[in-house]
C-alpha positions in Angstrom: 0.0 0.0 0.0 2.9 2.3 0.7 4.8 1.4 -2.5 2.3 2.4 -4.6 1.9 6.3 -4.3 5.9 6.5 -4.9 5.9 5.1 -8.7 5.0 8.1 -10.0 7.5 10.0 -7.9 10.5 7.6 -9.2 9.5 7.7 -12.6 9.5 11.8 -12.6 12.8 11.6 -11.4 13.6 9.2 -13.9 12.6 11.1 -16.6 13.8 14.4 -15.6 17.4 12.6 -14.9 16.9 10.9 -19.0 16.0 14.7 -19.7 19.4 16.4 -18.2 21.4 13.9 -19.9 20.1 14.8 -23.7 20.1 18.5 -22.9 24.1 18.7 -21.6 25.3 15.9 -23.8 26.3 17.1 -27.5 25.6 14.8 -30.5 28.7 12.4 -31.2 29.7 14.1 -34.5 29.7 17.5 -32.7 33.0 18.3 -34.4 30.6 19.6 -37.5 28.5 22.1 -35.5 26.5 24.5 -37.4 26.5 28.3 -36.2 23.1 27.9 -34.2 23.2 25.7 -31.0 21.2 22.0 -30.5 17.4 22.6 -30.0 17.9 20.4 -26.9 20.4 22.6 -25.7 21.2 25.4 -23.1 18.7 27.2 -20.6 14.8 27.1 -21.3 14.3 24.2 -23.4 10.6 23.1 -22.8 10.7 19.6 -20.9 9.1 16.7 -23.7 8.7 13.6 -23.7 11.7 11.1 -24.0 10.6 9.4 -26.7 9.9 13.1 -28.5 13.7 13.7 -26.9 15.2 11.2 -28.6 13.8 11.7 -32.5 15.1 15.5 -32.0 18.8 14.7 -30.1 18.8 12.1 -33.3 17.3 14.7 -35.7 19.7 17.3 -34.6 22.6 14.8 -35.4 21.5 13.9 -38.7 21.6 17.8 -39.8 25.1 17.8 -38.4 25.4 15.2 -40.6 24.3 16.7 -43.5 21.1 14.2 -44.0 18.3 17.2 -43.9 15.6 14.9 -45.1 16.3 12.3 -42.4 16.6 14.7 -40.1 12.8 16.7 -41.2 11.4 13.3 -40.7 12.8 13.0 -37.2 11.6 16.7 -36.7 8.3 15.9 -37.9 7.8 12.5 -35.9 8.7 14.4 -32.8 5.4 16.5 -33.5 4.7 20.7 -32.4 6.7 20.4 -29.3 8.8 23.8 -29.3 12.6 22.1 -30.0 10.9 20.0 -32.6 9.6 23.5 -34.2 12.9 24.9 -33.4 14.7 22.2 -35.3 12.5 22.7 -38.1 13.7 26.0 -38.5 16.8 25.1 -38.1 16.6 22.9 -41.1 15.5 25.4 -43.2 18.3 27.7 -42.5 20.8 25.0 -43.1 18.9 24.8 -46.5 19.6 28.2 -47.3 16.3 29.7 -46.9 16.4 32.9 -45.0 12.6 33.9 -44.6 12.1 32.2 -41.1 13.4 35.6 -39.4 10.0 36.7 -38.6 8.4 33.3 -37.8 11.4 32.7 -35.7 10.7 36.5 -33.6 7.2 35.3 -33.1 8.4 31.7 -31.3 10.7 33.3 -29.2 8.3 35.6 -27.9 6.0 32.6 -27.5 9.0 31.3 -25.7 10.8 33.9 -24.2 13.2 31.6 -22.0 14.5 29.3 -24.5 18.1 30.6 -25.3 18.7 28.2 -28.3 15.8 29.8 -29.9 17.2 33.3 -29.2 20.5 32.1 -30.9 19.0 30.7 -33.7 17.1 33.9 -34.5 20.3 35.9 -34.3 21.6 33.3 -36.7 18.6 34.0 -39.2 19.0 37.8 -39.1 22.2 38.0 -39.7 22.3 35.7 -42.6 19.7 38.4 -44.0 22.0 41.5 -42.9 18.9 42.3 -40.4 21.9 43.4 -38.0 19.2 45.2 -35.3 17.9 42.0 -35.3 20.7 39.7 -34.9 22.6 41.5 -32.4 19.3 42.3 -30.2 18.1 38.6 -30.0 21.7 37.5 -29.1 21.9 39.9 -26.1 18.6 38.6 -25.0 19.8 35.1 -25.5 23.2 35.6 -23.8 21.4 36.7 -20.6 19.6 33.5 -20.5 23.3 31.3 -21.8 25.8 33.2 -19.8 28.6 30.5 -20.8 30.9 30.1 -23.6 30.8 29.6 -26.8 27.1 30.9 -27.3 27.2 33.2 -24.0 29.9 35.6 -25.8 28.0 36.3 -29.4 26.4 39.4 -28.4 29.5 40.3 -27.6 31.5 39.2 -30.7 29.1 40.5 -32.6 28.9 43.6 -30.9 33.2 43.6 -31.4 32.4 42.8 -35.1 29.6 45.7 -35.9 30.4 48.4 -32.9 34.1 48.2 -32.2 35.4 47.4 -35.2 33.8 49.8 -37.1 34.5 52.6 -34.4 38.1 51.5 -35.2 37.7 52.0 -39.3 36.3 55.4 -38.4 39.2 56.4 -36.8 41.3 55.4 -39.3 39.9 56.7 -42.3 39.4 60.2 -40.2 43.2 59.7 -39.7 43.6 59.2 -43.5 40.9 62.6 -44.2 38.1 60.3 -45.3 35.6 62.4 -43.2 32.5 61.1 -45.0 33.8 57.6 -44.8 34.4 57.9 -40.9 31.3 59.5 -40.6 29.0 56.6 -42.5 31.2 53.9 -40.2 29.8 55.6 -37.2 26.2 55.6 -38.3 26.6 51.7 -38.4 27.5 51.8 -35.1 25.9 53.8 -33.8 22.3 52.4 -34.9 23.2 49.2 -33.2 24.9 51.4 -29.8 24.2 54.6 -29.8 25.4 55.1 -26.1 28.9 54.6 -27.1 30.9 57.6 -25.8 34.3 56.8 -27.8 31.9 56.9 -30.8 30.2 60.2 -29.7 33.9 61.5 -29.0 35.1 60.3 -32.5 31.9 61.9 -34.3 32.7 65.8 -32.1 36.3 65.2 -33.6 35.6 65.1 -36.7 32.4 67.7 -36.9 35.5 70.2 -35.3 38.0 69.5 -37.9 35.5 70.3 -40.6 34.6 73.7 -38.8 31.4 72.4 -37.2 32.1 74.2 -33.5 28.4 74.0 -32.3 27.4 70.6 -33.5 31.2 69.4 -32.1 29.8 71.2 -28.5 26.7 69.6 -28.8 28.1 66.2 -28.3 30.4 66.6 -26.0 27.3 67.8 -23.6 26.7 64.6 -23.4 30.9 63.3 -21.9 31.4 64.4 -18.9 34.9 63.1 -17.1 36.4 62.2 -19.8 39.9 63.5 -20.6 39.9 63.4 -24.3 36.5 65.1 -24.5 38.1 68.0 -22.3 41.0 68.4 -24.4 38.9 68.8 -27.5 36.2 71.4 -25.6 39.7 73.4 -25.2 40.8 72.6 -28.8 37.4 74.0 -29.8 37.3 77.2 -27.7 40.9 78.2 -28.7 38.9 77.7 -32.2 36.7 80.5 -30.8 38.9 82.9 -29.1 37.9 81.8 -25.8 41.0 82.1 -24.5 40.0 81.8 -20.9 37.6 78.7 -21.4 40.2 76.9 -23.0 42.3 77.3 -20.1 39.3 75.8 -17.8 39.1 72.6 -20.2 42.9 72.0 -20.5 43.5 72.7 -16.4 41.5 69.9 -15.6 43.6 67.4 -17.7 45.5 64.9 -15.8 49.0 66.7 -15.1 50.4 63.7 -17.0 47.7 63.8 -19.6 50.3 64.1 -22.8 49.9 67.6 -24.7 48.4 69.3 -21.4 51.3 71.8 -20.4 52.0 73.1 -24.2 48.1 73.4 -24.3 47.8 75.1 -21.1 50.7 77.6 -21.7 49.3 78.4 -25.1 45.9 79.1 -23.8 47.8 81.1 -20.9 49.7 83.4 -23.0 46.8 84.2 -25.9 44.6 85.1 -22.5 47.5 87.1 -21.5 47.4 88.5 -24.8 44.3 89.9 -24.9 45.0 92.4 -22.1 48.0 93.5 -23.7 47.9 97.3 -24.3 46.9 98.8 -27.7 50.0 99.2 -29.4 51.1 95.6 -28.6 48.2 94.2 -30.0 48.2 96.5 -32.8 52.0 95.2 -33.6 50.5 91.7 -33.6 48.0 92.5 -36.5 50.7 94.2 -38.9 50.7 92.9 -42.2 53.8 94.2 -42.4 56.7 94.0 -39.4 58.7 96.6 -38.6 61.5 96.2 -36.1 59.9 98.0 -33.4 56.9 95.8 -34.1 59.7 92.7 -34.1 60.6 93.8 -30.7 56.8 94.6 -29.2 55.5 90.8 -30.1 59.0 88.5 -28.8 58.7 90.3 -25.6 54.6 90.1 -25.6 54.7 86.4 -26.0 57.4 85.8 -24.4 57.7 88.2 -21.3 60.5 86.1 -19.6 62.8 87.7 -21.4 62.4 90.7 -19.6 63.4 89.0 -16.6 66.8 87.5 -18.4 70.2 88.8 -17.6 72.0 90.7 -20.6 74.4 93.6 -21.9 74.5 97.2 -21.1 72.0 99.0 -23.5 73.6 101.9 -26.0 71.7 105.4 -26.2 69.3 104.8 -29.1 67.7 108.2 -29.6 64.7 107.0 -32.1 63.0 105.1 -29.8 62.3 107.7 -26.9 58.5 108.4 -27.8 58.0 105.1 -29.5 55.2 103.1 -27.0 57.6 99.7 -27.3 60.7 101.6 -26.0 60.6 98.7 -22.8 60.7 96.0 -25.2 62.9 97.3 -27.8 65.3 98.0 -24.8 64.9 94.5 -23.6 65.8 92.8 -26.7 69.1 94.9 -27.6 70.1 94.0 -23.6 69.9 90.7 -24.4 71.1 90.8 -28.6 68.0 89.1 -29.8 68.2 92.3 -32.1 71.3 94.5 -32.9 71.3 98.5 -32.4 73.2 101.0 -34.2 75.5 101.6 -31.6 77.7 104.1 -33.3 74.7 106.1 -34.8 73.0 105.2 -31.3 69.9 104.4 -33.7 67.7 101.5 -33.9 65.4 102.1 -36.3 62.1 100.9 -34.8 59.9 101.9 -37.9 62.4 100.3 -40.6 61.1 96.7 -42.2 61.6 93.4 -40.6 63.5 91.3 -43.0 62.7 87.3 -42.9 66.7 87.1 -41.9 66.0 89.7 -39.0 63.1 87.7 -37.8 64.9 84.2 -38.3 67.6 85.7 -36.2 65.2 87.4 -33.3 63.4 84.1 -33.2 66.4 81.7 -32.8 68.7 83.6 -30.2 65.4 84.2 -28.3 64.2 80.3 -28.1 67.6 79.8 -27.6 67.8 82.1 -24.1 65.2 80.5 -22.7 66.1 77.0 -23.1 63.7 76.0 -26.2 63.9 74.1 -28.7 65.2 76.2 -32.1 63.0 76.9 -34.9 63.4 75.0 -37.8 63.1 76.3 -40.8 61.2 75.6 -43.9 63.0 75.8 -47.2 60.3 76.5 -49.0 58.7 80.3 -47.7 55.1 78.9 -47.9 55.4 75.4 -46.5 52.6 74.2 -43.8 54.0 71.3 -42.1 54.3 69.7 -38.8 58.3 70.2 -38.8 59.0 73.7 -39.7 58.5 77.3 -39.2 57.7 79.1 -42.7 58.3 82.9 -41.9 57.0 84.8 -45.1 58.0 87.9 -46.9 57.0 90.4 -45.7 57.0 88.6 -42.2 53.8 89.7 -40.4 52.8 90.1 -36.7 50.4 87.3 -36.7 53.2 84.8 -38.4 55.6 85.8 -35.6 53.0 84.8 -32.7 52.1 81.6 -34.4 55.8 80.7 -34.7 55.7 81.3 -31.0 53.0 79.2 -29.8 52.3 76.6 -32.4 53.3 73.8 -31.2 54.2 72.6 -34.6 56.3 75.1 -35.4 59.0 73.5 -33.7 59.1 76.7 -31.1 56.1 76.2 -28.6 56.2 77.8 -25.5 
């Protein structure tokens, strides 16, 4: 009488035990797996019968195999059981037909815990370039299948169509291939738009083709992050904003490479600005003269003032001229020469390209930077060289100053 009631209880077990073993065991010719995982596989499959178990495990192996037909009959004797139906599917994708995408979208929302059917959906889609698709129904089946291989294809497929396309964008921006960059980030972006390196990548490249407000507009949306800083500054230098760029490139790491040059640059165009009149007025001459010379090396450079040099002759020309401090400073120190015997210095003559080459050299050279180079050609723009035109203008000898560049930055 007590026996009985427990046959029930031991077959369930039985079964469940028969069940356990044909889900975690793979097929013996698993070596030829397709790219879609066993129906009887991995979390959620929908407990059948074992006789229904066995025509799919032995279904599943004969599509391995290659035998579809065998394997649609085993599919079909196991009836409308869901990994029956998901082997059926299965079989028709290993046919080549790819127009079960949406009848597979509809099954796993009937079945919304069955990873292998989340898989095999991602499978479908991106057989048909449905990419959303794919890489949405493998996130939802790699939160269900946390373990390798099929727990990691969101994520290779999020390397394959996020990553790796954030990657081409940078390169073709490297290589000027704006548009290109810009298309590779759309990609990406449509599948992850929350990717900041992507957002970062797009305000670079809006900047570099002049777009300041739509450059801004991203970066509202970093906050922390150093590169994003150092391009706010980058773009408010762009804008004359001399004392927001200082804000943005203070709150670089101190080690954060190209922070000091950046810093000191925004410092001394800031410190520009409240330069007096005839200073500034200096910088904007189209064409230098050696007053003008003196006014902008001492302007930018104001340490100079503060450098020991040589006594300083009588030059009578310069007693009502509004740079008579800085024209004294750089004759103290020999950056330019006086008439010493005609105790003259000429402030209003022209600024020859050899004069300025000269004034620029000895004056990097007194305080400890590196020399210009030169360009050989007069109107070369390059990373290498300093082109000093002729006439040499106020604006070329500031830029040869703080361009980093230039060979001279500050």
């Amino acid at each position: 009488m007590s026996y009985a009631p427990k046959l029930p209880t031991v077959f369930a077990a039985t079964l469940v035990a028969a069940f356990s073993w044909t889900v975690l065991t793979p097929p013996s010719n698993a070596g030829n797996q397709p790219d879609f995982p066993s129906p009887l596989s991995g979390p959620g499959v929908v407990p059948v019968k074992k006789s229904q178990q066995k025509k799919i495990r032995r279904g599943w192996e004969e599509l391995v195999a290659g035998d579809l037909i065998e394997s649609r009959k085993r599919a079909a004797r196991a009836g409308q059981v869901p990994p029956a139906r998901l082997l059926g599917y299965q079989i028709l994708l290993t046919e080549g037909q790819t127009d079960v995408t949406a009848e597979l979208r509809t099954f796993c929302g009937q079945y919304p815990g069955y990873a292998a059917g989340w898989m095999t959906l991602s499978v479908a889609a991106e057989r048909t370039g449905s990419e959303m698709t794919a890489l949405e129904a493998a996130r939802q089946g790699s939160q269900l299948w946390t373990t390798p291989p099929w727990g990691d294809r969101a994520r290779d497929l999020e390397q394959r169509w996020v990553d790796d396309r954030i990657v081409q964008a940078r390169r073709l921006f490297d290589a000027e291939s704006s548009d290109a960059a810009l298309a590779e980030l759309d990609a990406a972006d449509a599948l992850n738009p929350d990717r900041q390196d992507s957002t970062l990548l797009r305000a670079e490249i809006f900047f570099s083709n002049g777009q300041l407000a739509e450059a801004e507009n991203l970066l509202e949306d970093i906050s922390g992050a150093p590169d994003a800083e150092l391009l706010r500054g980058q773009i408010a230098e762009n804008r004359g904003d001399w004392k927001s760029a200082m804000d943005s490139y203070s709150s670089l790491p101190d080690d954060y490479p190209g922070r000091t040059p950046a810093l000191e640059r925004a410092q001394i165009r800031w410190r520009l600005t409240l330069l007096p009149g005839y200073a500034r007025a200096s910088m904007v001459a189209e064409q230098l003269t050696r007053g003008d010379l003196a006014v902008v090396l001492v302007s930018v450079q104001p340490r100079l003032e503060t450098l020991p040099g040589g006594a300083v002759p009588v030059m009578s020309d310069i007693v009502d001229h509004p740079g008579q401090r800085e024209i004294i400073t750089v004759v103290r120190l020999g950056i330019i020469k006086a008439d010493r015997r005609g105790h003259l210095f000429y402030p209003k003559g022209p600024a020859d390209v050899d004069t300025v080459r000269e004034a620029l050299r000895r004056s990097m050279v007194l305080l400890g930077l590196p020399a210009p180079v030169w360009c050989e050609e007069p109107d070369v723009v390059g990373s290498a060289c300093t082109s000093i035109p002729s006439p040499p203008s106020g604006g070329t000898i500031v830029n040869a100053v703080l361009d980093p560049r230039s060979g001279v930055g500050p």
